[in-house]
C-alpha distance (Angstrom), angle and dihedral (degrees) to the residues before:
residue distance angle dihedral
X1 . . .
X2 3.76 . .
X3 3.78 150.0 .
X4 3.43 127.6 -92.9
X5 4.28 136.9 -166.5
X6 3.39 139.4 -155.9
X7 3.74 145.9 173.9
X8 3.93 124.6 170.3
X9 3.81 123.6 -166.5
X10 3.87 131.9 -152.1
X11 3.96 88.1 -152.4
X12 3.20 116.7 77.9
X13 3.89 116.6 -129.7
X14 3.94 93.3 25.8
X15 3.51 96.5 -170.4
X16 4.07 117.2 -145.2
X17 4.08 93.1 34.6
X18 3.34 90.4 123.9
X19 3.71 95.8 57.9
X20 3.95 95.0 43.6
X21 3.97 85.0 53.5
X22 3.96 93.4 52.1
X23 3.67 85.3 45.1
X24 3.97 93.5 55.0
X25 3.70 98.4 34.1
X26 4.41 84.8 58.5
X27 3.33 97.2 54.2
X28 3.75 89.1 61.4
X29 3.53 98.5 41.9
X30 3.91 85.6 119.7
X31 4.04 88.5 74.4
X32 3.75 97.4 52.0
X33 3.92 116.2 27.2
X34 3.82 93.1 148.2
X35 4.48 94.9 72.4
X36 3.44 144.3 -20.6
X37 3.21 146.6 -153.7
X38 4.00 161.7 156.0
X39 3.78 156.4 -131.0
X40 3.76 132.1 -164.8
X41 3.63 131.5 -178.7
X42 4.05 134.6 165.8
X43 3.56 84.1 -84.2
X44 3.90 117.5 1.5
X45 3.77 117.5 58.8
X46 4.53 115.0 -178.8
X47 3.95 128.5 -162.4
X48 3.63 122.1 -162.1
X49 3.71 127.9 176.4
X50 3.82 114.7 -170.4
X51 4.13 128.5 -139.0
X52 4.35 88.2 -173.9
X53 3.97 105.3 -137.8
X54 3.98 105.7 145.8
X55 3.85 112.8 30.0
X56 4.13 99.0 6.6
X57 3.98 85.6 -168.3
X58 3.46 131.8 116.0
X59 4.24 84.7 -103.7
X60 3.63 92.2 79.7
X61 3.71 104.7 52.1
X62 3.90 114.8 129.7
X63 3.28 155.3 -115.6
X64 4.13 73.6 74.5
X65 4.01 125.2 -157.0
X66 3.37 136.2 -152.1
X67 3.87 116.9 -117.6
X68 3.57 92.0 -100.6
X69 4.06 90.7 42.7
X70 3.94 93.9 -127.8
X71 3.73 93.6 110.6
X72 4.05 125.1 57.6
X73 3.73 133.9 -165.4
X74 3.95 138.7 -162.3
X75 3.86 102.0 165.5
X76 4.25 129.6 162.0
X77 3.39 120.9 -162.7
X78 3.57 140.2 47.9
X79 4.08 134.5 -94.0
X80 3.55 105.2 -143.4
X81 3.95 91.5 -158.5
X82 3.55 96.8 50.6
X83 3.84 95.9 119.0
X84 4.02 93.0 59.4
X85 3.82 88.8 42.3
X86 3.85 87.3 48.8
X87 4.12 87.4 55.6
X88 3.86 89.8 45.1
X89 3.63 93.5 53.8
X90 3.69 94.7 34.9
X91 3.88 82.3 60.7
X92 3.88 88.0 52.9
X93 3.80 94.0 65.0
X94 3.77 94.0 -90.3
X95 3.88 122.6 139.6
X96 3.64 127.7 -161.5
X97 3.61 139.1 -155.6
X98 3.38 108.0 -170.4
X99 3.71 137.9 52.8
X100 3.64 103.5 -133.7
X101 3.93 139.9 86.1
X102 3.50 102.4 -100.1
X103 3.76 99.9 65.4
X104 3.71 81.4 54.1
X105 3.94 99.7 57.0
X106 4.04 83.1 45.6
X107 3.72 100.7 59.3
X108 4.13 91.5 32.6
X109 4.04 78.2 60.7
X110 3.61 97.5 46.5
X111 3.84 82.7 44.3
X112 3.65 120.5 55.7
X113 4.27 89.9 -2.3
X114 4.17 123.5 -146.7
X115 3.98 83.3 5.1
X116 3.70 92.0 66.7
X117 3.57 91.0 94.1
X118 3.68 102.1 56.6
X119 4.05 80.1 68.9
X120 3.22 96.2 60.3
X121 4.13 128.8 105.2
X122 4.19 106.0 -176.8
X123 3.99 142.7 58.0
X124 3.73 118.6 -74.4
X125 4.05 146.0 147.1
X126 3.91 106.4 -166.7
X127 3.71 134.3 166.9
X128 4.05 119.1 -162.9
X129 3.94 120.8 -169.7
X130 3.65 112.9 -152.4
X131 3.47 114.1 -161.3
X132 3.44 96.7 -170.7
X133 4.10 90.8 68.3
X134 3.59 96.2 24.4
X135 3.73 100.0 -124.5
X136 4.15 141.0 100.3
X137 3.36 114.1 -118.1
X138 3.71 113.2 -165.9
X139 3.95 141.1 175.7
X140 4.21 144.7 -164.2
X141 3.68 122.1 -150.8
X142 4.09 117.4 -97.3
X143 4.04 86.2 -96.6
X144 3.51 108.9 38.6
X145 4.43 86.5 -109.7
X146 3.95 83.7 146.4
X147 3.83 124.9 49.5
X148 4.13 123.5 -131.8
X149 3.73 116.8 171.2
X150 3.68 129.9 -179.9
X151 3.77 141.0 -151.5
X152 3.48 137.0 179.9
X153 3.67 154.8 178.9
X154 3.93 142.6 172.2
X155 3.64 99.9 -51.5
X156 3.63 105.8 1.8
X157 4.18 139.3 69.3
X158 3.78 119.7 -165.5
X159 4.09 126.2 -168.1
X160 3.77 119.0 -174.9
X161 3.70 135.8 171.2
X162 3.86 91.1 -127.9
X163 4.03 133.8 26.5
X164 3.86 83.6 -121.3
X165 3.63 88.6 69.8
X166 3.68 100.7 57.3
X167 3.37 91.9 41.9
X168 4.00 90.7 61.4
X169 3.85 103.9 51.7
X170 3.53 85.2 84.4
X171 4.29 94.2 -122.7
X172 4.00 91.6 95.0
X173 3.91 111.7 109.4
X174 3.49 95.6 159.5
X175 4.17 131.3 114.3
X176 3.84 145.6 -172.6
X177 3.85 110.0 -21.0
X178 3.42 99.0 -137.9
X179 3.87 91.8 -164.7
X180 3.73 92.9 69.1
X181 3.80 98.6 31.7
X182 4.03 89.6 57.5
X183 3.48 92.6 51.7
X184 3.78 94.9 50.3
X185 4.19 94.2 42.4
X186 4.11 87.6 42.8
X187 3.78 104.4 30.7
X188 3.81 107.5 17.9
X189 3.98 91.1 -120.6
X190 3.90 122.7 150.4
X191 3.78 128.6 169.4
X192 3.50 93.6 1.2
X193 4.02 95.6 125.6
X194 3.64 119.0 29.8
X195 3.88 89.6 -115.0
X196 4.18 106.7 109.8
X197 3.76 121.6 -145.9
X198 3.94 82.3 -97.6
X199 3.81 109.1 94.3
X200 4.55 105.6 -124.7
X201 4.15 91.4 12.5
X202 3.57 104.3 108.1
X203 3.78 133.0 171.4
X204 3.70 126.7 -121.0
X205 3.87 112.1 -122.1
X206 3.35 127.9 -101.6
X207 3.70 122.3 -102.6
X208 3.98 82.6 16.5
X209 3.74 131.7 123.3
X210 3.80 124.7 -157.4
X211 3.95 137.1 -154.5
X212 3.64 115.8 -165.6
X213 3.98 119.4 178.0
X214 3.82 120.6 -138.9
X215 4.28 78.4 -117.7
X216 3.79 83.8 70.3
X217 4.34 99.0 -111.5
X218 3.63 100.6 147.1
X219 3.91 117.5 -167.6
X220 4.06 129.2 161.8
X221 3.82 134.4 176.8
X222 3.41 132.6 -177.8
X223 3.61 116.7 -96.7
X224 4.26 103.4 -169.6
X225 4.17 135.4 26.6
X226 3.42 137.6 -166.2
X227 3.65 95.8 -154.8
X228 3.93 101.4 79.2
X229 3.75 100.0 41.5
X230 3.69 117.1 154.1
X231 3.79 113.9 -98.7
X232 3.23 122.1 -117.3
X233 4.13 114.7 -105.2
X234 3.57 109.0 -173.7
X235 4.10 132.5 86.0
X236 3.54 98.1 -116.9
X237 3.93 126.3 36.4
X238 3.75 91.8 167.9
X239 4.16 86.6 89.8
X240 3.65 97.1 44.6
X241 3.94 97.0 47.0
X242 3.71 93.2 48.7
X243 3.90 91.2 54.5
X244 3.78 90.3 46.7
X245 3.75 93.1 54.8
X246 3.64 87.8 41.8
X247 3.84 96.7 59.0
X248 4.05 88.0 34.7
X249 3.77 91.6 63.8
X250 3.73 92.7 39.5
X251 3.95 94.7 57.1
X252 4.05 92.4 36.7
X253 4.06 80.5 56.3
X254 3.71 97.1 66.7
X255 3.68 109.3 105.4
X256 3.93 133.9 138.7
X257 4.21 86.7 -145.1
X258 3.94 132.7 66.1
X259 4.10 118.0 -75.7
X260 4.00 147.2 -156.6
X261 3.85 140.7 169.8
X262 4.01 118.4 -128.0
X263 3.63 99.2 -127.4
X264 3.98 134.8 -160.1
X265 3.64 133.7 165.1
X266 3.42 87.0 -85.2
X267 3.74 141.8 116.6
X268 3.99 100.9 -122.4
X269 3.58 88.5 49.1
X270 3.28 97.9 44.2
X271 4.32 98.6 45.3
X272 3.66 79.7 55.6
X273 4.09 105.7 51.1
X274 3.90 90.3 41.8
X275 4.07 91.4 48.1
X276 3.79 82.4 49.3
X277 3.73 100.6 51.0
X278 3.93 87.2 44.9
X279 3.89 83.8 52.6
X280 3.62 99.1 54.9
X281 3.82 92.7 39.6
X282 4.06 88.2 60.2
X283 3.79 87.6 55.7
X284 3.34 100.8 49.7
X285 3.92 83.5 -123.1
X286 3.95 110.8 -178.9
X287 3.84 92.6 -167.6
X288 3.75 118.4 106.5
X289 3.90 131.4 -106.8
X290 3.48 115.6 -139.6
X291 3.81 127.3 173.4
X292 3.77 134.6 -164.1
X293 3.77 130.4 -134.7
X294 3.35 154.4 168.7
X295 3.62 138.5 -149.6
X296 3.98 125.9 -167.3
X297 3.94 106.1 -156.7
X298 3.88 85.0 -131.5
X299 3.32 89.0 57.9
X300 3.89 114.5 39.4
X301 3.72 116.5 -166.8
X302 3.48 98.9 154.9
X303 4.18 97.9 107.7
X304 4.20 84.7 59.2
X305 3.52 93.0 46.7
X306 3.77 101.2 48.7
X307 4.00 87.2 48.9
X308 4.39 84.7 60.9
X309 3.61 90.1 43.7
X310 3.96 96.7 56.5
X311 3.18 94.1 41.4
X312 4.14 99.7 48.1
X313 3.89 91.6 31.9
X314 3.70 87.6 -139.1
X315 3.99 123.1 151.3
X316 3.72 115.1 -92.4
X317 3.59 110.0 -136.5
X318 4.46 111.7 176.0
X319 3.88 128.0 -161.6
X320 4.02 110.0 -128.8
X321 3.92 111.4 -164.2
X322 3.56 142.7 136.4
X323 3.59 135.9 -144.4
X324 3.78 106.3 -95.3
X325 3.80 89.2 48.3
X326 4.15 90.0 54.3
X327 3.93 83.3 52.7
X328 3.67 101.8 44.5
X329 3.98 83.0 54.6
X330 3.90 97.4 60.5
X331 3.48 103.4 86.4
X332 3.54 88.9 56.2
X333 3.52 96.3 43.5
X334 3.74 92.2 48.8
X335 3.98 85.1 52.2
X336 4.23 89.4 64.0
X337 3.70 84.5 39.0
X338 3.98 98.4 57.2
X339 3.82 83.8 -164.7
X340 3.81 140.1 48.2
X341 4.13 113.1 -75.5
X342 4.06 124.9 -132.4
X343 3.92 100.6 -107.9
X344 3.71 137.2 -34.6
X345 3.73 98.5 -70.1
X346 4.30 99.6 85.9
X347 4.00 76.5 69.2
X348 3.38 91.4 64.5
X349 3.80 87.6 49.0
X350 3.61 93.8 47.2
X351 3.64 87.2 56.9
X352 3.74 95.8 52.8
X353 3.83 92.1 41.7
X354 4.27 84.2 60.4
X355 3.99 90.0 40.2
X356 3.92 90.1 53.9
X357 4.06 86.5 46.7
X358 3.53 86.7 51.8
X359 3.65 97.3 55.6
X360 4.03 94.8 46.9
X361 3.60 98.4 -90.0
X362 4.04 122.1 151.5
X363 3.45 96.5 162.4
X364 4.11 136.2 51.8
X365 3.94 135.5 179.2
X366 3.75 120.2 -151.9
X367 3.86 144.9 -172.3
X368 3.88 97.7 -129.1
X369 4.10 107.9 122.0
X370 3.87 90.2 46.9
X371 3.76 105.2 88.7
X372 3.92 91.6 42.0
X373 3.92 91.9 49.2
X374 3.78 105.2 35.6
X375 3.96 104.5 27.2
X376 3.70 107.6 -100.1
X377 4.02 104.9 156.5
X378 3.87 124.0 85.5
X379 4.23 89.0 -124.7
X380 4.40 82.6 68.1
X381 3.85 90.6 81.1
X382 3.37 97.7 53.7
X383 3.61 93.1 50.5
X384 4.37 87.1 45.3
X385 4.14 89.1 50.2
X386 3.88 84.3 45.3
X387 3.78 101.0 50.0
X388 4.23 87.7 43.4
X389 3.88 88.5 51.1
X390 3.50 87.4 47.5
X391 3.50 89.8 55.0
X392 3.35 95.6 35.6
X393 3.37 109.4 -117.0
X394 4.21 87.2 147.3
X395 4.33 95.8 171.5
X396 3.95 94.5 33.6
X397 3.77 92.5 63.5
X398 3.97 88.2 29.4
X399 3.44 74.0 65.6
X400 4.17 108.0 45.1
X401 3.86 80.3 40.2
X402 4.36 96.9 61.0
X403 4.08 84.0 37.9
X404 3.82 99.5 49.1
X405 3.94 88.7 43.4
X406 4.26 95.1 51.8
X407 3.98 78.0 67.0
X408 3.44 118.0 36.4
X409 4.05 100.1 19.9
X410 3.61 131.3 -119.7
X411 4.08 124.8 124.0
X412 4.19 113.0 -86.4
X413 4.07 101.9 -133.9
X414 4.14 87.6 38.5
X415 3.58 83.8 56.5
X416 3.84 103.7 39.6
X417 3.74 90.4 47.1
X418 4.02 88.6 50.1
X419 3.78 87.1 58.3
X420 3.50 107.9 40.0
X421 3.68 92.0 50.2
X422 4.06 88.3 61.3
X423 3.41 90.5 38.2
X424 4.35 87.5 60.4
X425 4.14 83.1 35.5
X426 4.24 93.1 52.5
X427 3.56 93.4 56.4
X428 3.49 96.0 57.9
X429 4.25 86.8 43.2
X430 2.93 91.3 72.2
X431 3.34 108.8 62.1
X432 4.48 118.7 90.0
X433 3.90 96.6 -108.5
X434 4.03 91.7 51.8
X435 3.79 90.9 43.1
X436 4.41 85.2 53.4
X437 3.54 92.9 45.9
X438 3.60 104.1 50.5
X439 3.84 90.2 37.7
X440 3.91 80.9 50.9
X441 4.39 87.6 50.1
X442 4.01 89.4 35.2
X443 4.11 93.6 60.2
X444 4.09 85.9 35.7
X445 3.60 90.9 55.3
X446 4.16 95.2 52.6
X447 3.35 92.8 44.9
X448 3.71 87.3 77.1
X449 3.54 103.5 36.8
X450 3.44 125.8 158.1
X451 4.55 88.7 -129.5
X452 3.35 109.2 30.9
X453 3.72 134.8 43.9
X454 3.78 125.0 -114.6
X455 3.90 98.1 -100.0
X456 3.76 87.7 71.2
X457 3.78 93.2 63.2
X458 3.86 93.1 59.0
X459 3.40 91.6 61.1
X460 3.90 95.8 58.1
X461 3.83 120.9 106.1
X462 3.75 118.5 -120.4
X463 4.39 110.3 -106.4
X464 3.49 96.4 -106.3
X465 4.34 90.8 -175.1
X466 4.00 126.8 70.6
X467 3.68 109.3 -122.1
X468 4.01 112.3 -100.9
X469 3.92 117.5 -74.7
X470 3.55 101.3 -178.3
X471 4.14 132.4 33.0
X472 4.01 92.8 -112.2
X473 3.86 88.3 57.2
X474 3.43 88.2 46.0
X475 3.56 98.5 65.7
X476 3.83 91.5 37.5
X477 3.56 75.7 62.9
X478 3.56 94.0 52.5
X479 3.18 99.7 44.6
X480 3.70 104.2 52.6
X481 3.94 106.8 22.4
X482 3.95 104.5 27.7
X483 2.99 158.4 10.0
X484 3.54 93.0 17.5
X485 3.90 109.8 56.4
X486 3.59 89.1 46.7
X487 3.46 89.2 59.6
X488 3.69 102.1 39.4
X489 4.18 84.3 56.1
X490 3.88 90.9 56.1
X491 3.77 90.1 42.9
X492 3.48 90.3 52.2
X493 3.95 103.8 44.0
X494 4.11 99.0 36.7
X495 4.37 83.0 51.6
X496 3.76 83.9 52.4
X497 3.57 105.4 41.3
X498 3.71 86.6 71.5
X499 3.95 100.3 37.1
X500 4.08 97.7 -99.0
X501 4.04 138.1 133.9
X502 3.53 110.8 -126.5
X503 4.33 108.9 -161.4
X504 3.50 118.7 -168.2
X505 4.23 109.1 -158.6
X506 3.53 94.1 178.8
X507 4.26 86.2 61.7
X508 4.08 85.7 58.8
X509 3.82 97.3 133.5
X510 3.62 89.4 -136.5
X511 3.54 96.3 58.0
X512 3.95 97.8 46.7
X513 3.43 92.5 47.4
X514 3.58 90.2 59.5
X515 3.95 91.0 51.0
X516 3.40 93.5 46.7
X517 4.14 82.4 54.1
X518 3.97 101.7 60.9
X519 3.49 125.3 92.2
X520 4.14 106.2 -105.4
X521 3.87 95.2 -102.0
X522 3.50 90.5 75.3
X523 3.99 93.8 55.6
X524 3.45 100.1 39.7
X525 4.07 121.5 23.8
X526 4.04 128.5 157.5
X527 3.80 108.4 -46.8
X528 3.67 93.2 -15.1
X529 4.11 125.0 99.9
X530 3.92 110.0 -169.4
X531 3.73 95.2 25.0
X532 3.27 98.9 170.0
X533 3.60 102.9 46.7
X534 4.20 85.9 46.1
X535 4.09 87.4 58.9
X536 4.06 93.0 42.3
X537 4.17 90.9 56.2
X538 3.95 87.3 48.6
X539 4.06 92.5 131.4
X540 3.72 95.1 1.8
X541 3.74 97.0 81.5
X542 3.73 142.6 20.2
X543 3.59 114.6 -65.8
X544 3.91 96.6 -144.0
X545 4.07 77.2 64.7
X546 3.69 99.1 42.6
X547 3.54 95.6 55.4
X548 4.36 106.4 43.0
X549 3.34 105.2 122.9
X550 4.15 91.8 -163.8
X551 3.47 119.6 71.5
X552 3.97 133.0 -153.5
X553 3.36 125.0 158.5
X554 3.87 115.9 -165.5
X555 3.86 96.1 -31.1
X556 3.55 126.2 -179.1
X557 3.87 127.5 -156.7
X558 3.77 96.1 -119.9
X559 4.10 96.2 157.3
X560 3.62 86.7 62.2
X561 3.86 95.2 39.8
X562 3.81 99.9 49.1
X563 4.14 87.8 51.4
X564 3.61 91.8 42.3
X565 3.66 137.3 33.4
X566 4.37 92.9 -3.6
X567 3.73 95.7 40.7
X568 4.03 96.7 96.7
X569 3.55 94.0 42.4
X570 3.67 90.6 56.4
X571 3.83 91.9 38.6
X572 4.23 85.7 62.3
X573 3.84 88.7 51.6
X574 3.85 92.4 50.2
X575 3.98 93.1 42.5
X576 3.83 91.7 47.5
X577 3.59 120.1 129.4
X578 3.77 84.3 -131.9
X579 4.27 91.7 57.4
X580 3.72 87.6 51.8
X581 3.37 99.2 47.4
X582 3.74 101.8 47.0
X583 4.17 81.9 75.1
X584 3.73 96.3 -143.6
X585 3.91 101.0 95.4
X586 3.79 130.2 69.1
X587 3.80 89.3 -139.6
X588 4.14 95.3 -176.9
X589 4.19 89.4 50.5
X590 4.20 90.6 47.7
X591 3.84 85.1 46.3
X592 3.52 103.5 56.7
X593 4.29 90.6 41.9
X594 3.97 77.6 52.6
X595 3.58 95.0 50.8
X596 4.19 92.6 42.5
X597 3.97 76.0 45.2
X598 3.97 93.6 64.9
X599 3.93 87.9 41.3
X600 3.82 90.8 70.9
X601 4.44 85.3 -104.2
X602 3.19 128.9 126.3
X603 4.13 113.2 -10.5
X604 4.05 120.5 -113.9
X605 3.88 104.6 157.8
X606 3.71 93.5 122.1
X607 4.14 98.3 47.8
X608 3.56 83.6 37.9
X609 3.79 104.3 52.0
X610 4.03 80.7 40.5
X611 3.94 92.1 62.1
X612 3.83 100.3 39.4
X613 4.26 85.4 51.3
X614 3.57 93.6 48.2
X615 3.32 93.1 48.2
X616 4.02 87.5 45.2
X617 4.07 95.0 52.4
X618 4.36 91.0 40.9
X619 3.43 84.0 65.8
X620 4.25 100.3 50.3
């Protein structure tokens, strides 16, 4: 894991490259404390600064060169499979001389070219210069796990691993990009486009590659979708998915550094700390498995998590925090983050990120991926009853509708009348007059909204996508608009902040495409989200975990926070001279719903937290 920078320049003999690169490389000297280093040509300088995890020696060091130093590479990440790509290519008439991954992506380039990524199991942003065709040719992972973003003006094109980055070579103009910042004040939405709240800086797509020439022609196309994977033919999946997660954990294990697993009372979590511990135990590893967690007092998880612990043996490590100390650390956070974050949770996570640091760890594995992939949130059986109503299945999802509601509540013909009304209504949304008239009702309605004035609304963007009709487009959804690239950017910067490699197994491409490939049953049946996954851990992990029907996470009690100990500190953001002055709140209107907040009335936590970070990150 590492940071990368680069600028390109349609003049040849640029002069002062070399200082904007040292410039850009510093600022991410965070993501790489381990090495640095630098390339400058005529018109193509490249900034790399290390955090060593496979091969710590000397022989991985970057900006890399091929032997005949015609072909450079600044690349962060890690390919899982590099050691079976490294006997393929060895086979080929390659020879190495290091031990690490990135000598592997190098020669797979200079092997089979812009196809070299389709090869590829792992996370990774990368951009190559090939002197030889005088162009960049650059790619992102298949999820987005690593960031790339881009920038550019007349002469020049920019990539960094972070916003911050850009912004300090010193050739950023830009602002606030009012586009993205009105959709997250008015709508709550983050990372849903690949524009940033930086007006020009950009990010590459995920599961995209790029070629840019040293002329300036940009062009990039999508190399890898979800949407067609191959369905799934057999009876039984539960086998197949189990061995996939199996062999995903084992090959997101291999590290030359010190690792953990973030662990909650949770079933991602969990899958992945068991699968671990049965990893180390088949090779005979000596080293020790420790895991990091937290536990709200609100939200008590502790029973669940001592059941994984006895049963993996690993070394129970727990974050102890308090409110005020969370708050004190968002500025700082929001510094890593270059732009707001979704809620107060990716606190939490910063905090465990440092407490793993602090115990000698370089390397953690995560659950993230898994409720995107395999169904985990409550809003999935909606979107299964839809897609059956849709289809007409009337008793089946009479059926999944009396099952899901003997668990969690709610009254069966309320709720199958709820859902085959929208499933009548989504036909007709998705049609271009709908989609203009409730854009037309959607920028009406914020135009009188009870927060912000009505200049805000102009800026928004018109919703270009019909909501979800069916549970696979809902986790298309999910995957490539939100939740999930908002939380693969705070994965990614709170790991960093504190010099660490998060891995996310349940993002092996593999394994997602083979989600993605069963019919919906098998995600979502009855009472039971992540079906599938809950009947492949049968034996493999504690059965007090297999079988919760709730699901949490790392929560945080933030309705009770934001009315208790953090409501004055938010109060002196709202009342600031700054607020007031930026002219797009109604301050008096947000501080009475504050004040009926605190009361126990009406509940704001999530506008309100929203406000007091904006307000927070305007200010960095």
């Amino acid at each position: 894991m590492c940071g990368l920078a680069v600028i390109v320049s349609s003049q040849r003999g640029d002069v002062g490259l070399g200082d904007v690169i040292e410039r850009m490389t510093a600022a991410i000297v965070h993501r790489g404390p381990d090495d640095e280093g630098t390339y400058v040509s005529e018109r193509v300088a490249m900034g790399f600064r290390r955090l060593s995890i496979l091969d710590t020696s000397p022989l991985g060091h970057q900006p890399m060169l091929s032997d005949d130093e015609q072909v450079v590479l600044v690349f962060n990440g890690e390919i899982y499979n590099y050691l079976e790509l490294r006997d393929e290519l060895t086979a080929l008439g390659h020879h190495f001389r290091s031990t690490g991954d990135t000598e592997v992506l190098l020669k797979a380039y200079l092997e089979w070219g812009n196809d070299c990524v389709s090869r590829f199991r792992g996370m990774w942003a990368f951009v190559i210069y090939d002197k030889r065709e005088q162009r960049l040719f650059g790619s992102r992972d298949r999820f987005g796990m690593k960031p790339l973003y881009r920038y550019g003006d007349r002469t020049r094109t920019l990539f960094g691993s972070e916003i911050k980055a850009i912004r300090a070579s010193g050739l950023y103009q830009g602002g606030t990009n009012w586009r993205t910042a009105s959709r997250y004040l008015l709508e709550e939405r983050l990372d849903d486009t690949l524009e940033s709240f930086y007006d020009g800086i950009d990010q590459i797509a995920p599961g995209s590659s790029f070629e840019l020439t040293v002329h300036g022609q940009f062009r990039q196309w999508r190399y890898w979708s979800l949407e067609n994977a191959p369905r799934f033919e057999g009876n039984d999946p539960t086998g197949p998915l189990a061995e996939l997660l199996e062999d995903a954990v084992r090959l997101h294990m291999r590290s030359d550094v010190p690792l953990g697993v973030h662990l909650s009372g949770g079933l991602d979590s969990t899958s992945i700390l068991c699968a671990a511990a049965r990893a180390r135990k088949a090779s005979a590893s000596n080293e020790p498995l420790m895991a990091f967690s937290y536990i709200a007092p609100e939200f008590d998880e502790s029973r669940f998590i001592s059941d994984t612990i006895e049963q993996t043996a690993a070394t129970l490590v727990r974050l102890d925090t308090e409110p005020k100390r969370l708050w004190d650390l968002l500025e700082d956070v929001l510094e890593h983050q270059d732009e707001p974050i979704y809620s107060m949770m990716p606190l939490v996570s910063y905090e465990l990120m440092r407490l793993a640091k602090s115990n000698g760890i370089k390397v953690v594995l995560n659950g993230q991926g898994a409720d995107e992939t395999i169904a985990g949130y409550p809003s999935y059986f909606g979107d299964y009853w839809t897609g059956g109503l849709y289809s007409g299945a009337l008793y089946s999802v009479w059926r999944e509708i009396g099952a899901h509601a003997s668990v969690h509540g709610g009254e069966r013909g309320a709720l199958f009348l709820k859902h085959l009304k929208y499933a009548m209504k989504s036909r007709i949304a998705r049609t271009s007059p709908y989609r203009a008239l409730a854009n037309w009702r959607r920028r009406r309605a914020y135009r009188s909204n009870a927060w912000y004035t009505a200049e805000l609304a102009e800026y928004l963007p018109d919703e270009q996508n019909a909501a979800p009709s069916s549970l696979h487009d809902s986790l298309l959804y999910s995957v490539y608009r939100t939740p999930l690239p908002r939380i693969l950017r705070v994965e990614d910067r709170n790991s960093m902040a504190h010099s660490i490699e998060a891995r996310l197994p349940f993002l092996d491409h593999r394994l997602a495409e083979f989600c993605f490939g069963l019919a919906p049953e098998w995600l979502l049946r009855g009472p039971w989200n992540k079906f599938v996954l809950r009947e492949a851990m049968r034996g493999r992990i504690p059965e007090s975990v297999r079988t919760r029907a709730d699901k949490m996470g790392f929560p945080v009690p933030a309705t009770s926070w934001l009315s208790g100990p953090l409501y004055e500190p938010v109060l002196d953001l709202l009342t600031s001279r700054t607020a007031r002055e930026r002219g797009i709140y109604k301050v008096d209107s947000i501080l009475r719903d504050v004040a009926n907040h605190r009361r126990g009335g009406a509940v704001f936590q999530g506008p309100l937290f929203d406000i007091a970070q904006f307000e927070v990150w305007s200010a960095l």
